[in-house]
C-alpha positions as CSV (number, residue, x, y, z in Angstrom):
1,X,0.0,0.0,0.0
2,X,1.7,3.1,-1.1
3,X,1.3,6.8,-0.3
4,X,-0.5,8.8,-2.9
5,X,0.4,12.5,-3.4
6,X,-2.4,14.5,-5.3
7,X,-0.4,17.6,-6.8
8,X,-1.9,20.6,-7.8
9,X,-1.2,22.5,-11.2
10,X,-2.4,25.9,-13.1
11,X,-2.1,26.2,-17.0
12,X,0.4,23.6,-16.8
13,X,2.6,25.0,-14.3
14,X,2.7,23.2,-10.3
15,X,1.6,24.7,-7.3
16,X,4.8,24.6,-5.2
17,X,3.0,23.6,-2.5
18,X,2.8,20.5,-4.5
19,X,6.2,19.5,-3.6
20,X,5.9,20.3,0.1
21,X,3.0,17.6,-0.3
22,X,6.1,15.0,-1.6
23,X,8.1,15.6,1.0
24,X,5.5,15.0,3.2
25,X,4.5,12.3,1.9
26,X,7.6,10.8,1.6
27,X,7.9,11.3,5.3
28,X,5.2,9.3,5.9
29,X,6.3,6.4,3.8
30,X,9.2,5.9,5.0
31,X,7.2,5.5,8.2
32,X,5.1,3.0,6.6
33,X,7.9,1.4,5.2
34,X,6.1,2.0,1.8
35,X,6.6,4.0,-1.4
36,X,5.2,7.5,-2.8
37,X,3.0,7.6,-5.9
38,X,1.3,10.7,-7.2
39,X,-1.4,11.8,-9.2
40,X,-2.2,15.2,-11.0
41,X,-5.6,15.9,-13.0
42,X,-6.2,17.7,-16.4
43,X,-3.5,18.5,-19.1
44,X,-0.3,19.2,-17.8
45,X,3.2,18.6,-19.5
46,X,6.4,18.2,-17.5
47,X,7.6,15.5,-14.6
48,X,8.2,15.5,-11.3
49,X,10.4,13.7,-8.8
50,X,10.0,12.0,-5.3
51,X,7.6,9.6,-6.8
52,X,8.1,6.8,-7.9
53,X,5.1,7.1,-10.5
54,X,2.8,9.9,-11.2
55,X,-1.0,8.8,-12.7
56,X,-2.1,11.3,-15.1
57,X,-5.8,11.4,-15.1
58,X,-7.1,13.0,-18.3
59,X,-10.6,14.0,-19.3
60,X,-12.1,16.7,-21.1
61,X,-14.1,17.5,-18.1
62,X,-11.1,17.6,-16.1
63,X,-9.3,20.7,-18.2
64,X,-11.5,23.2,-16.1
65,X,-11.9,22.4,-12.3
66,X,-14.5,21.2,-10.4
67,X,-15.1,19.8,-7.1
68,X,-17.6,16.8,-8.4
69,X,-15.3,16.0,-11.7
70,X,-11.8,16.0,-9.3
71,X,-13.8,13.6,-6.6
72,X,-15.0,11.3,-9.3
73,X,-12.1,11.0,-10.9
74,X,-9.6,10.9,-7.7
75,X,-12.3,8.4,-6.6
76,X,-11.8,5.5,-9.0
77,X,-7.9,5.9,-8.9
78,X,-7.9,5.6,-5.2
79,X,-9.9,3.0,-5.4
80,X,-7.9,1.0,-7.9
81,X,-4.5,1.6,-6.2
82,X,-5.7,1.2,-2.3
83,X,-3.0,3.6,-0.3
84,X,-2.4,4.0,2.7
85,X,-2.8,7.5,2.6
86,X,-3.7,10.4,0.3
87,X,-1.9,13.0,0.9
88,X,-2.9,16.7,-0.6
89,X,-1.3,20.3,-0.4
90,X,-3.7,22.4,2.1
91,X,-4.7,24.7,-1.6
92,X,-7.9,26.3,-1.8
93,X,-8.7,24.4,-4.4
94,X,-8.1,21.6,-1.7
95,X,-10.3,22.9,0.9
96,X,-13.0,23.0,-1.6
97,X,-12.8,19.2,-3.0
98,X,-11.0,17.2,-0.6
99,X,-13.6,16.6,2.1
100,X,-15.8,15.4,0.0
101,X,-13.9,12.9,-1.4
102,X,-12.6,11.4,2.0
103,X,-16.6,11.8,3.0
104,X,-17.1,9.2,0.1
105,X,-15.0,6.6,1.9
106,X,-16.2,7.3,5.2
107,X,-12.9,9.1,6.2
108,X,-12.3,12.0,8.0
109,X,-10.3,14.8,6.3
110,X,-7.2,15.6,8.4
111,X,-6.0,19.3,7.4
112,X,-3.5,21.6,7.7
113,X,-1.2,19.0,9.0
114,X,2.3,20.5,10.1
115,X,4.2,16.8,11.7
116,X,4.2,13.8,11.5
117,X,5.6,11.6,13.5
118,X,6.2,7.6,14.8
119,X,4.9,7.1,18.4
120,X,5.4,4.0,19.5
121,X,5.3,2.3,16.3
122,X,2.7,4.3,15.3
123,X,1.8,7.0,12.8
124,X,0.6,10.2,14.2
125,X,-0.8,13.6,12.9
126,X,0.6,16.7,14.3
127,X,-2.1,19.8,13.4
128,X,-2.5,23.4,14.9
129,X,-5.4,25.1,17.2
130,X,-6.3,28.4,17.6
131,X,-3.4,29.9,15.4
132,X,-0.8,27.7,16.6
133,X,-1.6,28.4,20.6
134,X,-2.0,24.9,20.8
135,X,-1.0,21.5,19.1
136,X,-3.1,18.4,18.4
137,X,-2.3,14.9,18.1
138,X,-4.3,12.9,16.2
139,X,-3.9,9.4,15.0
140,X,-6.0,7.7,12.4
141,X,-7.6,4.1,11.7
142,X,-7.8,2.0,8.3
143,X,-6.8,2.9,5.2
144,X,-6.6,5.2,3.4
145,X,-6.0,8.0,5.4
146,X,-6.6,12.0,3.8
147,X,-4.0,14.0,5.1
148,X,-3.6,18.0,4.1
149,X,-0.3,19.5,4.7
150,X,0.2,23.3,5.8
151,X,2.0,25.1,3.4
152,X,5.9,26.1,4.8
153,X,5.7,23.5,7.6
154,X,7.4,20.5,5.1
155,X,10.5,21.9,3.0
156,X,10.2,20.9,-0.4
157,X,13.9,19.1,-1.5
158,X,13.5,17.8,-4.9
159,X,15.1,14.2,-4.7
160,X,14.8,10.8,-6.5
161,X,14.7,10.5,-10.2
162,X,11.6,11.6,-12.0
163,X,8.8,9.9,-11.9
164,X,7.2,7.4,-14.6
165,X,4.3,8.9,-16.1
166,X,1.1,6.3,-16.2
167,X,-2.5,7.6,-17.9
168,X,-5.3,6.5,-15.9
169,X,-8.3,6.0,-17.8
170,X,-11.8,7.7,-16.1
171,X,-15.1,7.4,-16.5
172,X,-16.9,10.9,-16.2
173,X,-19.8,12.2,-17.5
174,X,-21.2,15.6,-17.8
175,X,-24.3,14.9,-15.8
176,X,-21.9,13.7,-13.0
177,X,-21.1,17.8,-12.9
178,X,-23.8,19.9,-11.3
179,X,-21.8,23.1,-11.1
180,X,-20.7,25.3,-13.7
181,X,-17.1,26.1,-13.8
182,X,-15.6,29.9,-13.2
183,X,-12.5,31.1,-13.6
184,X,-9.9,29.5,-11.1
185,X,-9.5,31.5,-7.5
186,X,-6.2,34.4,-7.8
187,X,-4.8,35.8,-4.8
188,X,-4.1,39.3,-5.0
189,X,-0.4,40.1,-6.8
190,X,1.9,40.7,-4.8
191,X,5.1,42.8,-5.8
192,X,7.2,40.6,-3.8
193,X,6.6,36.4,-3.2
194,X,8.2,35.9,0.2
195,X,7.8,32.3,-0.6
196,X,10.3,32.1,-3.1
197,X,13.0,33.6,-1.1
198,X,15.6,31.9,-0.2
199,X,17.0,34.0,2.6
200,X,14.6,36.3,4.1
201,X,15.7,39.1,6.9
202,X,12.8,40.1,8.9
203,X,12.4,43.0,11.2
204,X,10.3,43.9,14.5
205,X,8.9,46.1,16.5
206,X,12.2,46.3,18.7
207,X,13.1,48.8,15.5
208,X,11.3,51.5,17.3
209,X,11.0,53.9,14.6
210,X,10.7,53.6,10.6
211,X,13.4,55.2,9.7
212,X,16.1,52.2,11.7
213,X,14.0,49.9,9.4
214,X,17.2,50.9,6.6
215,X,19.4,49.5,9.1
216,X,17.6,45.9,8.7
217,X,17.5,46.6,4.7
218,X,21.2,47.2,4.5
219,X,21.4,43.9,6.0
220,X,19.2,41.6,3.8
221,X,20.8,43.5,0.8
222,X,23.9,42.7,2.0
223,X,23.2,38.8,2.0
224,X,20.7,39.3,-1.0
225,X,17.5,38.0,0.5
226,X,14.3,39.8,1.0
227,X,12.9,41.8,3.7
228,X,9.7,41.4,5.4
229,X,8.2,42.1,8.6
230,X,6.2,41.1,11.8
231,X,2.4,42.7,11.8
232,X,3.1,45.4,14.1
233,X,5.2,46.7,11.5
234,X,2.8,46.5,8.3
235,X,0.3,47.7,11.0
236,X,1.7,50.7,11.5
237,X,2.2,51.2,7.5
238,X,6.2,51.2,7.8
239,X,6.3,48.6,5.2
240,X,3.4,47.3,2.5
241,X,1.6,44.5,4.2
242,X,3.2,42.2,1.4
243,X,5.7,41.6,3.6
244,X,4.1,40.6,6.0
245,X,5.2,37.2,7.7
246,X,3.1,35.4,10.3
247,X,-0.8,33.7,10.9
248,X,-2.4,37.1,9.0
249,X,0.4,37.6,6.4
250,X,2.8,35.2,4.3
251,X,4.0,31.8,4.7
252,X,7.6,31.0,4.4
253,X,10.1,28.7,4.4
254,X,13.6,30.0,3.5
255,X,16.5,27.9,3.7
256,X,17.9,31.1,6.3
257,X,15.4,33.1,8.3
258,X,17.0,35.9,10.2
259,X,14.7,37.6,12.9
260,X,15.8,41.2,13.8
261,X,14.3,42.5,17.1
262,X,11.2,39.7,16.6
263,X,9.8,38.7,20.1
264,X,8.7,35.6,18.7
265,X,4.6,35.6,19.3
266,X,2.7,32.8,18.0
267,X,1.0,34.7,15.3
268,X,4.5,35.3,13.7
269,X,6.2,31.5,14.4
270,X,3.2,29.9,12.5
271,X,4.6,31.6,9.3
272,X,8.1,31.1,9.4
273,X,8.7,27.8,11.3
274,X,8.9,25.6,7.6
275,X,12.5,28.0,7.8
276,X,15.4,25.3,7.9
277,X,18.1,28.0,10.0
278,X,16.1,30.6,12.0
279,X,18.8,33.4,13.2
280,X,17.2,35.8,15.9
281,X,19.1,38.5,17.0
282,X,16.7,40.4,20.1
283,X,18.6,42.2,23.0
284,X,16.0,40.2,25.7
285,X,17.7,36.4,26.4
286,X,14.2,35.5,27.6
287,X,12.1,36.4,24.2
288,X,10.4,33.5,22.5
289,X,12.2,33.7,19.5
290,X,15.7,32.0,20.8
291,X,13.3,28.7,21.8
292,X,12.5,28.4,18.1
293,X,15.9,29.6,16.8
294,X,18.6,27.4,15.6
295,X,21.2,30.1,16.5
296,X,20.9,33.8,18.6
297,X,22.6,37.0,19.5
298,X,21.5,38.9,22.4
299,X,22.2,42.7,22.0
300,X,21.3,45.5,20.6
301,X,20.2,45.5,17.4
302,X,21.5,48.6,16.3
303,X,25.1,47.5,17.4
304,X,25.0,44.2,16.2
305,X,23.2,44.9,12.9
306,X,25.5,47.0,11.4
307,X,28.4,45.3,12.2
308,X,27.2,41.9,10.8
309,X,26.6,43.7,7.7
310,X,29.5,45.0,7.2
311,X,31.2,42.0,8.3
312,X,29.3,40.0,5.5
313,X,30.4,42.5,2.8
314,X,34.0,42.1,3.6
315,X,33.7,38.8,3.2
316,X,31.8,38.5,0.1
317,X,34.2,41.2,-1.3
């Protein structure tokens, strides 16, 4: 029984949350002591790796999305393959489709999953509560098992050799349909996609005023990542709410987050904990941040700040 990954594309191109999903999922089968599949929907080109096969399923009625054609059609492949688990990037598109189908085989729908873990020789489901104020362990019986993952809390690592594409033949009709499909769901554009950065240098409230925020800027210039924020600073319209990081504003997961005078409240930790190193520079050795950091620097920001970024343009000189 293998671990089926249902990845999520638009006009061809996939939702990187698609390959948080695979690493996920292949989190959870090495658990199982199994191997991943996937499965994408419509017409797509390219390939993918971290499965070991990827089902296309292909149908006119596929091309534009809807919540009965994707259930039908995710239905009869789950069926035929029987995994252990389907596993599914916590989209909108996802929220709109994926309780439905796990309703169909008398599943629940666990979402917005952010662990997983082996306790005592069993699987369990790590998922937030009240915006990350709390955690919940849930474990799961029978098979298969419909798992969402958060977005940022799995990094995505392409590894493996690309998967072997396999058409799956489905048997949809229009009268299985009973909405009409609209254009697909757009966030808002953004100028800036903290979620493609790779190094991201984000600034608090322990700036004081806007005009230190060049101080931080300086900084993440000098490493060339991108700058963002903690709410009380978009708040107070020092920088656009784009940059936002935390429960209200982006999710990220750089391979470096640095933290410049961040307490570390819950709302914020929910959007950058998928960050592999968390730096946190904060001049109070009892703020939150250093429990979640991987390294920290207790001073004053406006000592330390400048002389790390001059530090790191010396050496990159």
């Amino acid at each position: 029984m293998s671990v089926l990954v249902v990845l999520e594309h638009q006009s061809g191109k996939w939702n990187r949350m698609s390959f948080e999903a695979l690493a996920a999922g292949a989190k959870l089968a090495a658990l199982l002591g199994t191997n991943v599949e996937a499965a994408a929907l419509g017409e797509f080109s390219g390939s993918v790796n971290g499965a070991e096969k990827l089902y296309v399923l292909k149908h006119e009625l596929l091309n534009a999305y809807t919540p009965d054609g994707f259930t039908v059609a995710l239905g009869q492949l789950i069926k035929q393959l029987n995994p252990a688990a389907v596993l599914f990037p916590h989209t909108y598109q996802v929220r709109d489709y994926a309780p439905k189908l796990a309703t169909r085989f008398g599943k629940p729908l666990v979402s917005d999953v952010v662990g997983i873990q082996n306790e005592n020789g069993s699987v369990t489901l790590t998922r937030q509560l009240f915006q990350g104020k709390l955690y919940a362990s849930i474990k799961t019986a029978g098979a298969p098992q419909f798992i969402s993952v958060q977005a940022g809390a799995f990094r995505a690592e392409a590894q493996g050799c690309a998967a072997s594409l396999e058409a799956f033949s489905v048997e949809l009709t229009a009268a299985q349909i009973r909405s009409k499909p609209e254009a697909p769901f757009r966030e808002s554009q953004r100028s800036v996609d903290l979620g493609k950065a790779n190094i991201i240098v984000s600034v608090g409230r322990g700036i004081k005023e806007k005009d230190n925020i060049a101080i931080v800027e300086q900084l993440a210039s000098a490493l060339g990542g991108e700058l963002a924020a903690s709410r009380p600073i978009c708040d107070n319209g020092w920088l656009p709410m784009e940059r936002q990081v935390g429960s209200s504003g982006q999710t990220v997961a750089p391979a470096m987050y640095l933290a410049v005078g961040i307490s570390g409240a819950i709302q914020h930790l929910v959007g950058m904990k998928g960050s592999k190193i968390v730096v946190a520079i904060n001049q109070d050795e009892n703020a939150p941040i250093f429990e979640t950091a991987d390294y920290g620097i207790v001073g004053d920001l406006f000592e330390v700040v400048p002389a790390l970024t001059e530090e790191i343009r010396k050496a990159r000189s």
